[in-house]
Wavefront OBJ file of the C-alpha trace (Angstrom):
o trace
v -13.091 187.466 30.754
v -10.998 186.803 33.544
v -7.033 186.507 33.862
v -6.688 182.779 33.940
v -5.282 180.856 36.665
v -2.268 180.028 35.542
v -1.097 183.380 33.968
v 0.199 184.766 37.414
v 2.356 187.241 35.780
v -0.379 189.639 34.439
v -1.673 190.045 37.949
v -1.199 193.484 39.233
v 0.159 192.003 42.447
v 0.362 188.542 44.027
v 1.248 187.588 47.339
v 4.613 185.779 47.921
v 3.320 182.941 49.642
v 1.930 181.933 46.117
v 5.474 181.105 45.218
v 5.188 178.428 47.551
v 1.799 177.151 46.695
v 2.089 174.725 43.698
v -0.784 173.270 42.145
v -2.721 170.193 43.612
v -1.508 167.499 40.766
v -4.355 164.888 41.045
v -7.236 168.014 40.290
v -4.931 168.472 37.230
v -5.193 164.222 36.643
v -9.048 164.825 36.832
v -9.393 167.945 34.501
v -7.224 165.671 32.038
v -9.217 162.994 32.448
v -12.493 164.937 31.975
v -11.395 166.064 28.921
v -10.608 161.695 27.820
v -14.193 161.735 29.392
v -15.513 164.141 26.840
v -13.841 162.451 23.687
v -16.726 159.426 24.459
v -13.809 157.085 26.294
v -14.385 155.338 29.680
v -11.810 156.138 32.354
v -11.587 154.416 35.499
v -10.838 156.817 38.403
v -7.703 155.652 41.050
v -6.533 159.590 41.413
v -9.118 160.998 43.786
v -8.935 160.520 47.781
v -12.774 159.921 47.487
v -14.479 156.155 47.786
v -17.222 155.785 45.144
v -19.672 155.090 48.228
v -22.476 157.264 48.877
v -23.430 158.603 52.336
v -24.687 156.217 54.651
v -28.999 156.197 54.746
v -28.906 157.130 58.734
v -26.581 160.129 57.999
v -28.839 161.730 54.936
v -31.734 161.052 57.183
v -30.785 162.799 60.345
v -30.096 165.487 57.657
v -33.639 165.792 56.265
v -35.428 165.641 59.763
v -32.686 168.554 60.872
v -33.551 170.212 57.278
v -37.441 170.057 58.478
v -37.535 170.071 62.565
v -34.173 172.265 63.671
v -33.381 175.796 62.683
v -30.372 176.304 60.625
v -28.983 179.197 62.152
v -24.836 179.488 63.190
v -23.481 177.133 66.114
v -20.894 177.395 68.386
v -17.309 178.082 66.774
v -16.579 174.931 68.613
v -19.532 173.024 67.473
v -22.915 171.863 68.588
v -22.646 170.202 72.317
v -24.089 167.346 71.341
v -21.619 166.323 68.536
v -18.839 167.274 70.552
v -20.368 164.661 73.355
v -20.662 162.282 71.150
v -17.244 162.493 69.357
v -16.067 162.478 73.285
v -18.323 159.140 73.658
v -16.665 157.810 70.744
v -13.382 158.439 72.000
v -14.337 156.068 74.956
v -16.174 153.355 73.115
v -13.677 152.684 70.714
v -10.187 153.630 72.272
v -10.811 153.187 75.877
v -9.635 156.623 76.049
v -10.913 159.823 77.971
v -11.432 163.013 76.384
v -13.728 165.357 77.383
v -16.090 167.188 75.165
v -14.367 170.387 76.232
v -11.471 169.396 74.335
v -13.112 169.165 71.290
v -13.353 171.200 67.973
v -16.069 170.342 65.369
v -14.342 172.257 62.150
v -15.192 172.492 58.862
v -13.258 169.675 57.564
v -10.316 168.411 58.902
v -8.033 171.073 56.482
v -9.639 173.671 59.333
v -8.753 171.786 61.973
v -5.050 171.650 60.581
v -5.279 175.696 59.638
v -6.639 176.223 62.894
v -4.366 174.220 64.886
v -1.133 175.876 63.062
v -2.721 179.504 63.238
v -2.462 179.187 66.790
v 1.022 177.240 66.801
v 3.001 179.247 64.714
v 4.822 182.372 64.294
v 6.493 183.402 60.974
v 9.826 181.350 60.482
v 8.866 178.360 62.777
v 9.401 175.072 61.101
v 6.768 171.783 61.051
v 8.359 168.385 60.659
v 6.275 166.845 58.074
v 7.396 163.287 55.696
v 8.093 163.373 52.464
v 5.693 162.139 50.947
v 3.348 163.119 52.738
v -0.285 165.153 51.915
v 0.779 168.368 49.746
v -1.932 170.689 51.632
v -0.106 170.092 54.924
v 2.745 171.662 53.903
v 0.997 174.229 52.209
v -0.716 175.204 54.902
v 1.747 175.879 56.790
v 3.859 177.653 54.209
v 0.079 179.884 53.816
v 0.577 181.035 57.409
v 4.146 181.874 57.328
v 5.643 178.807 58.672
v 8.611 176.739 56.981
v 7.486 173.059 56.150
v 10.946 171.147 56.741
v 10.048 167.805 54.868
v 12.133 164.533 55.900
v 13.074 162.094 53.127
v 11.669 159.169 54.415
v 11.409 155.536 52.885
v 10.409 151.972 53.391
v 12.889 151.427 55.807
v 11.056 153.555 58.097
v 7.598 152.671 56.221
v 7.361 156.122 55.440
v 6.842 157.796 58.614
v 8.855 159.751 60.975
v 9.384 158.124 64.288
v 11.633 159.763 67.139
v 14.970 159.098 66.118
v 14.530 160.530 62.473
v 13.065 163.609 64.010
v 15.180 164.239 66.411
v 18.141 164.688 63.635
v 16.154 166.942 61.732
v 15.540 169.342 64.360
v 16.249 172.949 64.726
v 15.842 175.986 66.969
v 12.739 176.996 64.876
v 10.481 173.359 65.054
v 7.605 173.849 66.875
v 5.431 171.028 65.462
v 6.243 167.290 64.500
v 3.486 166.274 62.458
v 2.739 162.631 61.521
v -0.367 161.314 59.692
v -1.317 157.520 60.836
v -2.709 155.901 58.422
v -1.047 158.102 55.950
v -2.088 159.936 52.538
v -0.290 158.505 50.168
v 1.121 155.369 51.741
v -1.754 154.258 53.625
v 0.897 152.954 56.278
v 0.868 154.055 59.934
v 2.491 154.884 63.234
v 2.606 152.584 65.960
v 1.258 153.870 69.586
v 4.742 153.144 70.934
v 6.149 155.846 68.272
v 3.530 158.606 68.545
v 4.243 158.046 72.788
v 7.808 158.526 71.855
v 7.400 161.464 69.439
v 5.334 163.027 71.722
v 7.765 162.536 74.634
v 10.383 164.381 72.343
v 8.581 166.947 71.446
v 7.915 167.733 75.082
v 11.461 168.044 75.575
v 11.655 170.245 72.753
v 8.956 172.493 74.124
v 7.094 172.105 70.866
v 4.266 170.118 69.838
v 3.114 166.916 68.110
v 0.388 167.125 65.643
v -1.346 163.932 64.818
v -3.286 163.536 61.259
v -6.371 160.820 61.740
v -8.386 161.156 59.416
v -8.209 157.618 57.846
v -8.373 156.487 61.432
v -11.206 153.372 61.383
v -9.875 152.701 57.832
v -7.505 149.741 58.830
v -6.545 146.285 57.834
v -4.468 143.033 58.990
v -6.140 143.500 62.583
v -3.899 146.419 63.169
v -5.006 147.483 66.800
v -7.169 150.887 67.238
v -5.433 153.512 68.849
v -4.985 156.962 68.894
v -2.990 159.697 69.611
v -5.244 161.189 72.264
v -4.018 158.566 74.630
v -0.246 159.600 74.436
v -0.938 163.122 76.687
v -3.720 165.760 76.727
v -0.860 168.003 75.420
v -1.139 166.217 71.806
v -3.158 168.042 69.270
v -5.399 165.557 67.210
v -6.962 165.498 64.170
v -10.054 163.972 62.900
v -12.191 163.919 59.981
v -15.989 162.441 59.225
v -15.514 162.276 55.461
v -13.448 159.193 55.023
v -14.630 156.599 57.393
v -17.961 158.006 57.992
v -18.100 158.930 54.065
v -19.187 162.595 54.148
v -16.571 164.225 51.749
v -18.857 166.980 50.594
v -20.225 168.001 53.700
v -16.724 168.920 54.811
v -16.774 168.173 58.415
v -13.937 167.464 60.923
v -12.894 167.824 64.455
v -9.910 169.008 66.239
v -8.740 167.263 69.969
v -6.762 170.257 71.580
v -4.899 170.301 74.747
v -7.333 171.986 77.505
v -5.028 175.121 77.415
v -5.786 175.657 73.488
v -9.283 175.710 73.088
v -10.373 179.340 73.917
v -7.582 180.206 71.472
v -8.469 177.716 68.253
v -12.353 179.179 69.014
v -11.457 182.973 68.122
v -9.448 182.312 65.525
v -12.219 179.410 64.303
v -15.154 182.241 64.946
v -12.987 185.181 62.764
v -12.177 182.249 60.256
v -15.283 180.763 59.085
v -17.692 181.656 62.023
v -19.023 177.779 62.958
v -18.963 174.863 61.119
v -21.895 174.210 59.147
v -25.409 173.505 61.104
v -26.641 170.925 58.754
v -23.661 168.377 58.374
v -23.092 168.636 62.211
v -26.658 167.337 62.628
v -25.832 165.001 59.941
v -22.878 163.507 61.940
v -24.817 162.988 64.995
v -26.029 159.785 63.671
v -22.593 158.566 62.395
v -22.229 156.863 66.095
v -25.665 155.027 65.782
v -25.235 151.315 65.473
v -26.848 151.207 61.554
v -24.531 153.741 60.492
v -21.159 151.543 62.202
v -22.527 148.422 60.480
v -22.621 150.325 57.326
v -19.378 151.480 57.302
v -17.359 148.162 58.478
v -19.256 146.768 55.514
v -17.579 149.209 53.751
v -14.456 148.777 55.221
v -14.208 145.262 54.532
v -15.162 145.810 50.606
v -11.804 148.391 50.322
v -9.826 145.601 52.447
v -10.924 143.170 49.704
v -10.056 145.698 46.610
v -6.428 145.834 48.799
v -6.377 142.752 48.356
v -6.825 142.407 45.072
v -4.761 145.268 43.956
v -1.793 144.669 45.778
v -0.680 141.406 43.907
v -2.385 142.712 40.562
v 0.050 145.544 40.497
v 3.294 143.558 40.945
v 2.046 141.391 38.447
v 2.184 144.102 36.122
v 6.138 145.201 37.371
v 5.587 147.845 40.234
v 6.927 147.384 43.347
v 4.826 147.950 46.757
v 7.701 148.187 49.048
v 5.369 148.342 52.341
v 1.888 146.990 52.463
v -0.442 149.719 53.527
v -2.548 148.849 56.620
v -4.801 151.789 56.093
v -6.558 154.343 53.866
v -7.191 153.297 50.682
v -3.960 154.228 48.721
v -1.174 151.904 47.651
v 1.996 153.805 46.839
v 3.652 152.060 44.315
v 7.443 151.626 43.001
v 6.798 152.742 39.459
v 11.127 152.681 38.258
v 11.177 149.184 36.911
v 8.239 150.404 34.195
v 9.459 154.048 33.479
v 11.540 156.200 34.836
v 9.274 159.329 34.894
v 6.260 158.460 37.179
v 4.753 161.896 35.421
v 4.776 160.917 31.727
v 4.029 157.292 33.033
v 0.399 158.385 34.073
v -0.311 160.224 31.615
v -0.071 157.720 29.235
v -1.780 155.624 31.340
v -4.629 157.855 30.756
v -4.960 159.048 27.641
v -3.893 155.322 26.753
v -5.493 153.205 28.891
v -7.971 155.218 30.508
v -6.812 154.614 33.971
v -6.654 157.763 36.179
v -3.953 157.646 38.842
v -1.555 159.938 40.506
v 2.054 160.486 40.291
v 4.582 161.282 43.187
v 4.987 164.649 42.223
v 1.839 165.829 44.223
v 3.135 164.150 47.235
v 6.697 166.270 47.745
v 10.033 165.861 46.197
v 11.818 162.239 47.668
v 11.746 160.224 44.322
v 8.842 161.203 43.234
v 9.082 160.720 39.804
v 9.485 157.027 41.019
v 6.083 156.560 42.498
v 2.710 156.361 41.643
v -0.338 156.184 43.971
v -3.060 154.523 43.070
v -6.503 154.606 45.256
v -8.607 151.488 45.374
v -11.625 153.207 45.750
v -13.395 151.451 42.777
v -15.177 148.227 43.224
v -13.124 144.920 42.226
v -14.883 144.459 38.663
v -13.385 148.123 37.864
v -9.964 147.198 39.588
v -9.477 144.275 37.667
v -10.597 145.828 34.086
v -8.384 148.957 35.522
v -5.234 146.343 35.679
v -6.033 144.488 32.155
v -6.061 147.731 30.368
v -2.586 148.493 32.157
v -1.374 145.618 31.323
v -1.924 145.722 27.480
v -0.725 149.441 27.811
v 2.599 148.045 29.732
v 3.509 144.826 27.124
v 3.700 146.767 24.392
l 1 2 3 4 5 6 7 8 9 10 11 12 13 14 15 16 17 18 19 20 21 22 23 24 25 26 27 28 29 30 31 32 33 34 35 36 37 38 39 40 41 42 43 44 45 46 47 48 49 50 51 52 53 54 55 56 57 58 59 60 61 62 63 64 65 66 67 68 69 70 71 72 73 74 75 76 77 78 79 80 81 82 83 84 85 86 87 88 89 90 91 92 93 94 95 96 97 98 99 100 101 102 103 104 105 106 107 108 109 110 111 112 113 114 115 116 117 118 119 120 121 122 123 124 125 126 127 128 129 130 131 132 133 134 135 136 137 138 139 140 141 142 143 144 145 146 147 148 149 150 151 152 153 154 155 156 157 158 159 160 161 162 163 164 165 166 167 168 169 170 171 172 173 174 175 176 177 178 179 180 181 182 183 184 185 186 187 188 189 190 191 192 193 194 195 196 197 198 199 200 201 202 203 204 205 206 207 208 209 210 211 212 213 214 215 216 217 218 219 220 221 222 223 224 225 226 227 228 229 230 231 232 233 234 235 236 237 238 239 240 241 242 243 244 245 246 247 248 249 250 251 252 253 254 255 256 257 258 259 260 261 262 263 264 265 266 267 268 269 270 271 272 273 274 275 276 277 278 279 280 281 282 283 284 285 286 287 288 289 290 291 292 293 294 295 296 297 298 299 300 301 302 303 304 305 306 307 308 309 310 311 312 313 314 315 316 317 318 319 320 321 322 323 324 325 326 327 328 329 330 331 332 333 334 335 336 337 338 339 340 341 342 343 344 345 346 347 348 349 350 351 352 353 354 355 356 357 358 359 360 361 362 363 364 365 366 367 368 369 370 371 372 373 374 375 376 377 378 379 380 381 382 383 384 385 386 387 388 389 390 391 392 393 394 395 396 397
């Protein structure tokens, strides 16, 4: 039987970036919540970053016929041409906004895309500019490849992003990369084009770079205005990812825009890495651009604006605070201090007593978060509202 996971000190040797690594909270949520599963109990599930929406038809179908017509040998590190063309078509459709398929990395998933793009940034030492809260793999990423994640407090008042100003005071002789993620994981709140062209303008002066998270891009609300990052300078690394828009989780697929001088380097490391990207889901993905497959999934998108909807006032009814309406994603990260003042003992018993799975700050870095709670609306509005009667009962007592 094998030493388990969490027993690091009968290892015969573990490397010191594992000090640094700290367990992803809202897999430990879901093994909890498993185990309420098993005891015959209903839980409704707000923890995971995953809507309960299967694949679009088109995409599962261009899979088969690839499964049956095309051989399923390795691709490109970069990607198969055609995907790349039609990412680059995509670019132009829906942003007005040139980028050439050259420039583009099909990865496998967009956590590759960020690996890849810091393997090639970084040296030992150099620092990333990354919120707090922000996504905990980000930063442990770049702690994984020797780099020093320098996380900003940030707040409402900046709705919990860092523009240029706040990055500009945090900045050292070591940053090389000022990361943002627009819409963001957990906030669901995002960066305005007028902020990413002025982060990227500092960041030129800096001779570093600006890294832009998009995966949630296409996941937006209130009429907030597409745009992305790719129009603020070909010298802007990008992003992307098809599972959260285009709903393809499992077939972990994403893609990287890299300034021209980049690519030839993120392909080496890419090919020693994980060789290509796999052949099935990239033929998958060539049908996320067909019309269908768009209707599909801004039917979608209106049925998680709708749960937003819903949640939003549902939750303050109940005493938390949502101190910035998200305009993306599908997270609302909620003021949980008025109800308890340990966000971490406060979900818990809102699982084991209510059955409601959500996520506490603590996954999300170390500004307040044993004030917060995210909660992902990625439940349809029948389970929302039976989600927010059983906290209720669980909170008036």
């Amino acid at each position: 039987m094998g030493v388990q996971v969490n027993d690091a000190r009968r290892l015969p040797h573990l490397a010191a970036r594992m000090a640094f690594i700290e367990p992803f909270e809202v897999m430990e949520i879901q093994t909890l919540a498993r185990e309420v599963e098993a005891q015959g109990r209903d839980v409704i599930h707000l923890e995971i970053g995953e809507p309960d929406f299967r694949t679009p038809a088109p995409i599962v179908e261009a899979a088969r016929r690839a499964l049956l017509d095309k051989p399923m040998f390795y691709t490109s590190a970069l990607g198969l041409i055609e995907l790349r063309e039609a990412i680059s078509r995509f670019y132009a459709a829906r942003y007005g906004v040139q980028v050439p398929a050259s420039r583009i990395v099909v990865t496998a998933g967009s956590s590759a895309a960020l690996l890849l793009a810091c393997g090639v940034l970084l040296d030992a030492g150099d620092e990333v500019l990354l919120t707090d809260p922000g996504y905990p793999c980000n930063r442990h990423i770049v702690g994984a490849l020797g780099g020093a994640p320098r996380l900003i407090p940030v707040g409402p008042e900046s709705r919990y992003q860092i523009n240029a100003a706040l990055a500009r005071r945090q900045w050292s002789g070591r940053t090389r990369i000022a990361m943002v993620a627009t819409p963001s994981n957990p906030t669901g709140t995002m960066v305005t084009a007028a902020e990413v062209a002025e982060l990227a303008t500092l960041t030129r002066e800096k001779g570093a770079t600006l890294l832009v998270d998009e995966i949630y891009h296409g996941l937006v609300y209130d009429g907030a205005a597409p745009h992305t990052a790719a129009a603020a300078g070909d010298d802007v690394f990008v992003i992307n990812s098809f599972s959260k828009y285009f709903q393809m989780t499992g077939w972990r697929l994403g893609w990287m825009v890299a300034p021209p001088g980049y690519v030839r380097e993120v392909e080496k490391l890419a090919q020693n890495l994980y060789i290509s990207p796999t052949t099935v889901a990239q033929h998958a993905a060539l049908a996320c651009f067909e019309p269908a497959t768009i209707e599909i999934v801004e039917q979608r998108r209106a049925e998680l604006d709708a749960r937003r909807k819903f949640l939003i006032p549902a939750l303050e009814s109940l005493g938390f605070k949502v101190p910035v309406v998200p305009q993306g994603a599908f997270y609302i990260y909620a003021d949980s201090s008025a109800l308890a003042p340990d966000s971490f003992q406060l979900a818990r018993r809102i699982l084991t007593e209510a059955g409601v799975a959500v996520t506490p700050g603590k996954d999300f870095g170390h500004h307040e978060p044993q004030k917060h709670i995210r909660i992902a609306y990625t439940q349809p509005v029948a389970r929302l509202e039976e989600a927010a009667a059983r906290m209720g009962k669980l909170l008036a007592r």
